[in-house]
N, C-alpha and C positions, 0 to 999 in steps of 0.2 A: 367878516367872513371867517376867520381863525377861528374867535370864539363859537359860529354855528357849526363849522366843521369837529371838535370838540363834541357839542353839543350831539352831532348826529353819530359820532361815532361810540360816545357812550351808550347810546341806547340801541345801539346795533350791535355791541359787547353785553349787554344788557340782558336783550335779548338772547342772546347764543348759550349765555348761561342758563338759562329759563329749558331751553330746546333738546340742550347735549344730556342725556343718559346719565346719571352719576350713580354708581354702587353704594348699596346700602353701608355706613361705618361697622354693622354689625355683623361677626364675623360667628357662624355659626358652628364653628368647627373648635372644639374644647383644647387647653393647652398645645396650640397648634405650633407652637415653635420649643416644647418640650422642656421651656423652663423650667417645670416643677420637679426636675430631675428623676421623674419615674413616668412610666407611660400609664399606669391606672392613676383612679379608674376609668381614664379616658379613652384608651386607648386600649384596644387588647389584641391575643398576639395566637388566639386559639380557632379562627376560621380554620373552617371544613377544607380537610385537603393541603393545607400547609402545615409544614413541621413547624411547633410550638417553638419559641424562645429565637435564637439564634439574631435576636437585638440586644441591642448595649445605649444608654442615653449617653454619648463623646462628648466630652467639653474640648478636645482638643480642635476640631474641626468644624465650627460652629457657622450657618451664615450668617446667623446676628445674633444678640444674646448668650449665653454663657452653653448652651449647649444643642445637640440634633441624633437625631435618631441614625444608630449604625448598625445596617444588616451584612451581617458577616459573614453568611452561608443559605439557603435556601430559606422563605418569610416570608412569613405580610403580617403588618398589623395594620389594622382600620381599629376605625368607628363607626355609629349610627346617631344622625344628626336628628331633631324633630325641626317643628316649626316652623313646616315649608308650605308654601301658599301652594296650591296646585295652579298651574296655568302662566306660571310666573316664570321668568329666569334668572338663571342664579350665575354667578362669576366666579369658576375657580382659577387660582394660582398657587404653586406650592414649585421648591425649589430643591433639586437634586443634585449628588457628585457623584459621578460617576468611578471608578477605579480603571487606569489600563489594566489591559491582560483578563484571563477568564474565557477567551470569547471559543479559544480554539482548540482543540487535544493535540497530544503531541504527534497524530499522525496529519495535521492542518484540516480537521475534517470539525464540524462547525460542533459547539458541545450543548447546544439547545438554551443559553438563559437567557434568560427576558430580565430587566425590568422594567417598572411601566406604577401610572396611578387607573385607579379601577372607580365606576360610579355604577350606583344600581338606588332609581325611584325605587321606593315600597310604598303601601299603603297603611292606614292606621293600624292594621290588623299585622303588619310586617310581612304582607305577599307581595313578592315584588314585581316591577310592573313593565313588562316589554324588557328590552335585552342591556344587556350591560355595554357602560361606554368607557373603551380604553383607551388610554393616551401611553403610546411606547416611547420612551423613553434611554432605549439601549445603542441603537445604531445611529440615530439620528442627532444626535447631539456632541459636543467635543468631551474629550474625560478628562480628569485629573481639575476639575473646574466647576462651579459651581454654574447651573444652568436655569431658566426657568421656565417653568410649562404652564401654559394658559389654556382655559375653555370654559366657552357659554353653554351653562346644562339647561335645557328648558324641562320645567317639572311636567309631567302628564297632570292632567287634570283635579285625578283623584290620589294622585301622590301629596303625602305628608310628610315623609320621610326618605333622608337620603344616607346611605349604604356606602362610604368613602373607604378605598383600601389602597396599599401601596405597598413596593416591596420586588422581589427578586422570586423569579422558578426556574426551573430546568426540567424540561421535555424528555423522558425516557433515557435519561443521563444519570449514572452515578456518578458525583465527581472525587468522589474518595475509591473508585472502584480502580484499581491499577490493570486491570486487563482493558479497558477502555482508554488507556493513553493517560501519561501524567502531564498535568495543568492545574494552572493556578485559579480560583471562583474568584473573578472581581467581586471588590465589596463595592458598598454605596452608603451613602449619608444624604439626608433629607431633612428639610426644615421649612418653617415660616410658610407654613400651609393658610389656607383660607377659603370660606364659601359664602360669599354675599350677595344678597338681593340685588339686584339692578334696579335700579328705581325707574319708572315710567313717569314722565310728566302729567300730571292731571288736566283732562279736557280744556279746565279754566286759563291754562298757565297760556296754552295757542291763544285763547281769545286775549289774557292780558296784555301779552305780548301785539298781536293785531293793534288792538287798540292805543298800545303805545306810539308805535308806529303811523298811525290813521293819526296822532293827534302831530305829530312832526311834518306833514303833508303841509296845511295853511304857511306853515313858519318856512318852507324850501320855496314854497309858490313865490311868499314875498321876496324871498332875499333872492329869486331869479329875476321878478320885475324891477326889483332895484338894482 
């Protein structure tokens, strides 16, 4: 009895592995944890709309490996990934530090800054496709600690490419304007990014799995009549 119990419980672990979802190992997102100690050409720092530079590659404050991205003032830097299936989804994770302080002026009235990761489908021709999806990352999370943020992107259909940015703004705020109250811009550091496939099981894997199973049926009957 031991050994069929054994018996039935590997192939019902067996199974489960066959069933559960597993992320593709390939990570589509270029020097994603900023090792190469510069952000080109992977990474660039000149989107529409944000002030250029205002990053630094930190080795002092790294989540793993020797070094992480540090916006020290108003920023984004992204990328653009290809090689995306349309129809498919994809598993982001990527890991941020917040800074206290920044959040307030010095009259308590709130001083507009976000940070957050940014996603935008494009298509082959680089038109981008339906609206952008943001993950905030300012208020919702603890500071001075390393956090991590998750999300299933599903591609549109005729998306091949994906639009990944991250970074710090501020809303109709000058923070170096002293008639607006003095305060300090929390910074932030960011690392060990990633964008992978989800794998789907192939129609065959249910059937092999069935049939696994359909063949452990005779072998329960008997050892019930015995």
């Amino acid at each position: 009895m031991k050994q069929f119990t054994r018996w039935f419980l590997a192939a019902l672990v067996a199974g489960a592995m066959f069933i559960v979802p597993r992320a593709s190992a390939q990570n589509l997102i270029l020097n994603p944890g900023f090792e190469t100690g510069v952000f080109g050409p992977n990474w660039s720092q000149t989107a529409p709309g944000w002030n250029p530079g205002n990053w630094a590659i930190d080795t002092t404050n790294p989540h793993s490996g020797l070094g992480s991205a540090h916006n020290f003032f108003d920023g984004g830097t992204w990328q653009t990934m290809g090689g995306l299936t349309g129809g498919s989804t994809y598993h982001f994770t990527g890991w941020e530090f917040l800074q206290s302080g920044g959040d307030l002026l010095a009259n308590g009235n709130a001083n507009g800054w976000g940070s957050f990761f940014q996603f935008q489908f494009l298509t082959a021709g680089g038109t981008p496709i339906g609206g952008q999806t943001t993950i905030s990352v300012q208020d919702t999370l603890p500071r001075d600690q390393w956090n991590q943020s998750t999300r299933d992107l599903l591609a549109p259909a005729t998306a091949t490419q994906l639009r990944f940015l991250f970074g710090t703004f501020t809303s109709n705020i000058n923070p170096i304007d002293p008639s607006q109250g003095v305060h300090t811009v929390a910074q932030s550091w960011w690392d060990d990014m990633s964008v992978t496939l989800v794998a789907v099981p192939e129609p065959g894997t249910y059937g092999m799995l069935a049939l696994g199973l359909g063949m452990m049926i005779p072998v329960i009957r008997r050892r019930i009549k015995a």
